[in-house]
C-alpha positions in Angstrom: -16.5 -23.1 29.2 -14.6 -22.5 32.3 -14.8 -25.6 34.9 -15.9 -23.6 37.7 -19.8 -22.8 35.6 -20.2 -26.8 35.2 -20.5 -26.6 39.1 -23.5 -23.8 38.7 -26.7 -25.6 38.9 -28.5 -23.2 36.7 -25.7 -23.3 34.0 -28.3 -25.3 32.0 -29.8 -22.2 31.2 -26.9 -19.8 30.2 -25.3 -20.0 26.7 -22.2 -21.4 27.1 -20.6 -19.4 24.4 -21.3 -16.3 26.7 -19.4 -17.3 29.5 -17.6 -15.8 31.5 -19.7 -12.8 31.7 -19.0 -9.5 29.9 -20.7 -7.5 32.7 -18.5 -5.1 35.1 -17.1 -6.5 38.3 -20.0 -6.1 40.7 -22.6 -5.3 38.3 -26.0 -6.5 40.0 -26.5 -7.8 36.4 -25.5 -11.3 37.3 -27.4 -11.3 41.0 -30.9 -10.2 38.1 -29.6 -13.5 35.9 -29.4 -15.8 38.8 -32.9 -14.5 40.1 -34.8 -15.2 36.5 -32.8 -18.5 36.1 -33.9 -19.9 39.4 -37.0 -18.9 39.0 -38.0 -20.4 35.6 -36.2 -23.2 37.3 -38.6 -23.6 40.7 -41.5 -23.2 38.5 -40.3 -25.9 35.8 -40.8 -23.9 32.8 -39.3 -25.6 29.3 -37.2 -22.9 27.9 -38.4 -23.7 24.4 -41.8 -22.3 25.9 -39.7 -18.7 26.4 -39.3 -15.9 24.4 -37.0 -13.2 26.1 -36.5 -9.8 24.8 -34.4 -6.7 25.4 -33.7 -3.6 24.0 -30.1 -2.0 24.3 -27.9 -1.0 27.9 -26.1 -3.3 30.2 -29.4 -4.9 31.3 -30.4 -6.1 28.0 -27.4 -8.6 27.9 -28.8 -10.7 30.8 -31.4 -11.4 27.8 -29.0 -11.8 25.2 -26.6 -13.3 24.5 -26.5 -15.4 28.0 -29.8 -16.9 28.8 -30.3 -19.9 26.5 -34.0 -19.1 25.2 -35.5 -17.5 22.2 -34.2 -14.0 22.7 -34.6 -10.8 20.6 -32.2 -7.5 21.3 -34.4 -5.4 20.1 -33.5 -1.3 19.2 -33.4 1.2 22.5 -36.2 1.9 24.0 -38.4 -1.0 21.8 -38.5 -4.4 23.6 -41.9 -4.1 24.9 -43.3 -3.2 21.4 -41.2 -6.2 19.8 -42.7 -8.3 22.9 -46.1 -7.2 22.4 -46.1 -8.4 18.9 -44.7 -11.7 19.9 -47.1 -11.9 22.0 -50.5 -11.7 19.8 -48.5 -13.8 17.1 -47.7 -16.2 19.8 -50.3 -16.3 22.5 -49.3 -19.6 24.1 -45.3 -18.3 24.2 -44.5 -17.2 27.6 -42.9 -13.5 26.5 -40.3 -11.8 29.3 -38.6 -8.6 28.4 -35.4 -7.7 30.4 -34.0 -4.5 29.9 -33.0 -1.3 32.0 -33.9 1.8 33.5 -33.2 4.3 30.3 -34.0 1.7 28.1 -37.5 0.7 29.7 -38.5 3.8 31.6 -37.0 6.7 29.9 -36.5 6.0 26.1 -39.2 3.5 26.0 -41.2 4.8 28.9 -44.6 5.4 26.4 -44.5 1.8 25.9 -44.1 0.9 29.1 -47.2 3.1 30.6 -49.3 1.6 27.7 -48.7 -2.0 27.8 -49.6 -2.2 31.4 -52.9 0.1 30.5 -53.5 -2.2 28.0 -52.2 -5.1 30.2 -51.1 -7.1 28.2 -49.8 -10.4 29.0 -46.1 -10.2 29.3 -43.5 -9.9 32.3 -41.1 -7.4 32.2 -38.2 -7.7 34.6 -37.1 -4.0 35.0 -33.2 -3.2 36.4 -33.1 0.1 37.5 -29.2 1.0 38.2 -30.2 5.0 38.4 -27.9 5.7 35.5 -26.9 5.3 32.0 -24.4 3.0 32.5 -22.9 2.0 29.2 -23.2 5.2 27.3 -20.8 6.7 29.9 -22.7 7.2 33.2 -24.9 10.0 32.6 -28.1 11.3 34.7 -31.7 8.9 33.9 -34.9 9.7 35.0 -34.3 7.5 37.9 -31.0 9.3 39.4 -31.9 9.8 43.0 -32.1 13.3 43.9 -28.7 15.0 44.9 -26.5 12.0 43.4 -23.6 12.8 40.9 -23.2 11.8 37.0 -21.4 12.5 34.6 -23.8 15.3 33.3 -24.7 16.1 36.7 -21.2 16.7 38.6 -22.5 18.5 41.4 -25.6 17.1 41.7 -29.3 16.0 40.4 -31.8 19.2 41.2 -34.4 16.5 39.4 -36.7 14.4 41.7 -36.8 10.4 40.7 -39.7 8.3 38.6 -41.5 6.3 40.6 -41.7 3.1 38.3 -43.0 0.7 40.4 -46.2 3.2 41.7 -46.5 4.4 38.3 -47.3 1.1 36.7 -49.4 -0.3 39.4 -51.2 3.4 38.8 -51.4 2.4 34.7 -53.2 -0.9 35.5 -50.4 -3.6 35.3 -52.0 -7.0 37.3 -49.1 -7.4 39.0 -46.4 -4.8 40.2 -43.1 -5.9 42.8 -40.1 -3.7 43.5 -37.0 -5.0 45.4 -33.4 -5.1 45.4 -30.5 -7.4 44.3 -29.9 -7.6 48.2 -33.6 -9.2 48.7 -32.3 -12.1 46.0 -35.1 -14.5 47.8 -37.8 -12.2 47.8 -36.5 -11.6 44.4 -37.1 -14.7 42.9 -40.5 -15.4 44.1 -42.1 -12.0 42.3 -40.2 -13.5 39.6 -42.0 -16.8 39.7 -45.7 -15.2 40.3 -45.2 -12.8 38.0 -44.4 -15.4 35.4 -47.8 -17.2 36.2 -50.3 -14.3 36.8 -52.5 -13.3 33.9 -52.0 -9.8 32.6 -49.0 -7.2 32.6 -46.6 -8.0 34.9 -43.1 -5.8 36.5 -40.9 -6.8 38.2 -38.9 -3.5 39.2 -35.1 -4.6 40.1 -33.0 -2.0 42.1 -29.2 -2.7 41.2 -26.2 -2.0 41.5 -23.7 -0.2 39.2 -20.4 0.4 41.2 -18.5 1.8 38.2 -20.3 4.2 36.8 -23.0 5.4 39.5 -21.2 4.0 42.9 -17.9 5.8 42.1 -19.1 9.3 41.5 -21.4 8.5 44.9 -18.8 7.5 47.5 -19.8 3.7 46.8 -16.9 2.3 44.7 -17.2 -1.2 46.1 -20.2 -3.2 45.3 -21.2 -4.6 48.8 -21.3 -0.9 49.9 -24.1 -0.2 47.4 -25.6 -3.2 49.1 -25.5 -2.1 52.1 -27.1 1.0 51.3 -30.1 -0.9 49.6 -30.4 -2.8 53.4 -30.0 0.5 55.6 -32.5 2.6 53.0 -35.2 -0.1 52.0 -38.5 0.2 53.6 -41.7 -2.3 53.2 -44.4 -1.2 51.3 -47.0 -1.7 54.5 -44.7 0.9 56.4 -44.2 3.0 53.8 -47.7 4.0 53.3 -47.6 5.4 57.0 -44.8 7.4 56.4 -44.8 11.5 55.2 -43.3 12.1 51.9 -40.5 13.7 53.3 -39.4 10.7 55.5 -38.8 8.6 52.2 -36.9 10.7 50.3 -34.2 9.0 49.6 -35.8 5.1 50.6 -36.4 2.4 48.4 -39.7 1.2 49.0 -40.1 -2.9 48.8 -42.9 -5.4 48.3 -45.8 -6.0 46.0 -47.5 -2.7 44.9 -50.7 -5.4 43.5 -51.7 -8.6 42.7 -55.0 -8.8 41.0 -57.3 -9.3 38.4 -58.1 -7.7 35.1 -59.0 -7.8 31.3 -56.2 -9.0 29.7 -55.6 -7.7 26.1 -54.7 -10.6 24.2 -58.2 -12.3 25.5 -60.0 -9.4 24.5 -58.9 -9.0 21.0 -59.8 -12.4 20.7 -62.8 -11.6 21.8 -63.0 -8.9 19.4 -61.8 -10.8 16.5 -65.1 -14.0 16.9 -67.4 -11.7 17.7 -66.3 -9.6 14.3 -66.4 -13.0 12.1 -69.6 -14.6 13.6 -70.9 -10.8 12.3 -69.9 -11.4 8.9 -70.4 -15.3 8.9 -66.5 -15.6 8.9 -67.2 -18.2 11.4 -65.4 -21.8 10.9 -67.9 -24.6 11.4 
């Protein structure tokens, strides 16, 4: 390991084998990484307590192979069904899936929609670059409208899917969007949605200067940054605002916090009331 990581505080909870990182120059892969680490960090979880999972894309690497947890890289557009079943085998396992946009909301967007109807006990930390970044940069259900990819050169005629609002919509208990340039704000959806009871997401707009920044006029990293400052807009304004005015905006903050069944609990239920039926019952 390169001397520079021992001087990292959260190096403790990156593989060591992994480092450096694989990611592109820029990628806000690293800023997501940082975010999670500090977080399990501040709220003094035990790693051996974790159970990360991803499916496949850029995204699914800040999973596996760098943090140092139980992790499973699942197959695309799966990680919340492999999570899910860690998570009734394992009911006392904290379960986190990290994974992005195509591989969460597009491929595997059923599952998504259904584990937070269900809501089901496991946070999902969602990076949503707008593209399909390693399969060559082509257009995701989350290209903003008018952008450029690879498969739309002149431009994206298709309107964006609103994760965040979608999920809060399905019945998630707890629902954040920001972006890797609100890294503080960042970490502390990270932390309560690690603690709250029920389906969690964590929606994390990043950047991707070499596939989607490049085709947009935004080759350098810090000027997709800047554009997450100039165009993000906070939730409480954004719900005074005309659909028309945020075309285009990234809107911030907590979408809910609340209360509700939580799957896991309820099968339990389920499963006494079922053997106290049939005097299944251990004395």
């Amino acid at each position: 390991m390169p001397e520079i990581y021992s001087k990292y505080p959260m190096v403790k909870y990156l593989r060591k084998e992994a480092l450096p990182t694989a990611l592109c120059p820029g990628c806000g892969g690293g800023t997501v990484l940082n975010a999670f680490a500090n977080a399990v960090d501040q709220l003094k979880l035990d790693p051996r307590d974790l159970v990360v999972v991803s499916g496949i894309g850029c995204s699914a690497w800040i999973a596996s192979p760098y943090f140092l947890a139980d992790t499973l890289h699942t197959t695309h557009g799966r990680a919340i069904v492999f999570a899910t079943g860690v998570k009734v085998g394992l009911p006392d396992k904290k379960v986190v899936v990290i994974s992005g946009d195509g591989d969460l909301a597009s491929i595997g967007g059923n599952h998504l929609l259904h584990a937070a109807r269900r809501n089901i006990d496991i946070t999902v930390i969602l990076v949503n670059n707008f593209i399909y970044g390693m399969t060559g940069g082509q257009v995701a259900p989350t290209t903003p409208f008018g952008a450029k990819t690879t498969t739309t050169p002149y431009r994206n005629i298709e309107h964006p899917f609103q994760i965040s609002e979608t999920i809060a919509a399905a019945g998630a208990s707890y629902v954040a969007r920001w972006t890797t340039a609100h890294v503080y704000q960042l970490i502390e959806s990270i932390k309560k949605a690690l603690t709250v009871k029920g389906f969690s997401l964590v929606e994390v707009i990043s950047q991707c200067p070499v596939q989607f920044g490049r085709r947009n006029r935004m080759k350098e990293p810090a000027e997709m940054l800047r554009w997450f400052l100039k165009n993000s807009v906070p939730l409480a304004k954004a719900r005074k605002m005309k659909p028309e005015e945020l075309e285009g905006k990234f809107v911030i903050g907590e979408f809910v916090n609340r209360q509700r069944p939580e799957f896991i609990e309820e099968l339990n239920k389920l499963i006494n009331e079922v053997q106290e039926q049939f005097g299944l019952k251990e004395v």
